[in-house]
N, C-alpha and C positions, 0 to 999 in steps of 0.2 A: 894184919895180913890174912889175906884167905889161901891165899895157899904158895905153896912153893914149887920150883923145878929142877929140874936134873937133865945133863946135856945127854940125848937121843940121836944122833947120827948129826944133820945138819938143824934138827931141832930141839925144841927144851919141852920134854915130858912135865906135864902139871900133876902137885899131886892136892890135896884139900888141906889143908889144915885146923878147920871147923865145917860144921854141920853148914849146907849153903842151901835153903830153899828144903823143900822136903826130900827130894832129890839124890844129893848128895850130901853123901855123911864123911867127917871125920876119917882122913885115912884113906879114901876112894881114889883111882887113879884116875885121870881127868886124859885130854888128849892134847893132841901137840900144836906146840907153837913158834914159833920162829924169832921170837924175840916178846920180853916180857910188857913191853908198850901192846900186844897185841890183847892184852886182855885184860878186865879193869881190875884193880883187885878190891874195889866197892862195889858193891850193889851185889844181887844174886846170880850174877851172869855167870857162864861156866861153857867150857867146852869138854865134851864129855870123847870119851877113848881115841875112836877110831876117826875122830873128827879132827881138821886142821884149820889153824889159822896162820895166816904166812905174810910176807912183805909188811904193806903200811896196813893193811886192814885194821879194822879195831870192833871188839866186842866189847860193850859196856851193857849200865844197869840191869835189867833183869834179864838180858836173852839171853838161850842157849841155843850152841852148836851140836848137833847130834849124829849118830849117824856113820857115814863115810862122807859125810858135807867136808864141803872146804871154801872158807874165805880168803877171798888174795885182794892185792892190788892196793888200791886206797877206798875199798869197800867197806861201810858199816853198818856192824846189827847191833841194834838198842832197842830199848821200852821194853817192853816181852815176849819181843821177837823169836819165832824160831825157826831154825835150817835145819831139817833133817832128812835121813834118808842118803842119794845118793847127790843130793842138789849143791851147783856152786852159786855163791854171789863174787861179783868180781869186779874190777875197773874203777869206777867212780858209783858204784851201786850204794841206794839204801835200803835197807828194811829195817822197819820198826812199828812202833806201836805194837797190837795185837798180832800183829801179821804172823803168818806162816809159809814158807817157801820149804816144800818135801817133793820125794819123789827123783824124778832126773832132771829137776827144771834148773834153769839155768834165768841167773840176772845181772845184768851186767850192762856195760857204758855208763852213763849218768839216768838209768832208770829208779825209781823209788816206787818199791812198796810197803803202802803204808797204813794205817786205820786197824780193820779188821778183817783186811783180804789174805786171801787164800791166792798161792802158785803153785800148779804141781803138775803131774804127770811128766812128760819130755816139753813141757811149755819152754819158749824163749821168751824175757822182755830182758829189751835192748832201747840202745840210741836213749833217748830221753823220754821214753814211757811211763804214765803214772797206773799204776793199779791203786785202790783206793775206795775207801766204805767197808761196803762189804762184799764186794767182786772175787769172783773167781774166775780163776783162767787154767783152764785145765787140759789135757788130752794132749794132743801135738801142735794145739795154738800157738801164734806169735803175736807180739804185740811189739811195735818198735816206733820209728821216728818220736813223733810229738804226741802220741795216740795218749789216750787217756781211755780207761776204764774203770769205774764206780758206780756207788752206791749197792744196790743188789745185782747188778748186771753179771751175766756168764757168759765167757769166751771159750768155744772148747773144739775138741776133734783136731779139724786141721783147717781151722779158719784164720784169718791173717786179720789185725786191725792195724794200720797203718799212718804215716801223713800224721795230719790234724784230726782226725777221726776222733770223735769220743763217742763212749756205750755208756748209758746212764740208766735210771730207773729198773726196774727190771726186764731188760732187754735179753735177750739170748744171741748170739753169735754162734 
């Protein structure tokens, strides 16, 4: 076991029980969770203080939650994912691989981001959106329905990619 918990109001405080990653050490207090399926207890994944994970979500292998993030719903971070900042994933959302979701961006519906993209700033993806490669989507962009953005492409400010629309190569939005 890597770690253990202790009942916290309507959730269960994590705390480490060994060294996880370079990260966290032995003893370090971890953040809250709502039930102990929300977090694996293999791999290096960890949710760190001020960060939540709640209902069916699930964090596994190497991601961490950081932050004020918070996972809900039937949402999940794997591979070496990471939520930090003030960002939620929620609904039927993915993130994994390399990916990073920070800032006050929000993911959620059956969106997936995945590879080695970047989401941040007050970004929305929604509905069934792929971010993916090495894409970024930043500023107060949205990206929703079936849209797809990858490879090197950047979505940002306050542009909307929508529909069927995909951004690929290094495109700017």
């Amino acid at each position: 076991m890597k770690y253990r918990t202790e009942k916290e109001g309507d959730y269960l405080r994590i705390y480490a029980l060994r060294d996880i990653g370079d990260l966290v050490k032995e003893g370090d207090i971890g953040g809250l969770i709502e039930k102990e399926s929300n977090l694996s207890q293999e791999g290096d994944c960890w949710v760190f203080y001020d960060a939540k994970v709640r209902e069916n979500a699930r964090v596994y292998e190497n991601a961490r939650i950081d932050g004020n993030s918070e996972v809900s719903g039937n949402a999940q971070v794997y591979g070496r994912a990471r939520v930090s900042g003030n960002a939620q994933v929620y609904g039927r959302a993915i993130v994994c691989g390399n990916s990073e979701v920070y800032g006050y961006a929000r993911v959620f519906g059956n969106a997936k981001v995945y590879e080695n993209s970047q989401v941040s700033g007050i970004s929305l993806i929604y509905d069934y959106a792929r971010v993916f490669g090495t894409a970024k989507v930043f500023g107060n962009a949205k990206v929703f329905d079936d849209a797809a953005i990858f490879y090197n492409a950047s979505v940002y400010d306050y542009a909307e990619v929508f529909a069927k629309a995909t951004v690929g190569g290094n495109s700017e939005v």
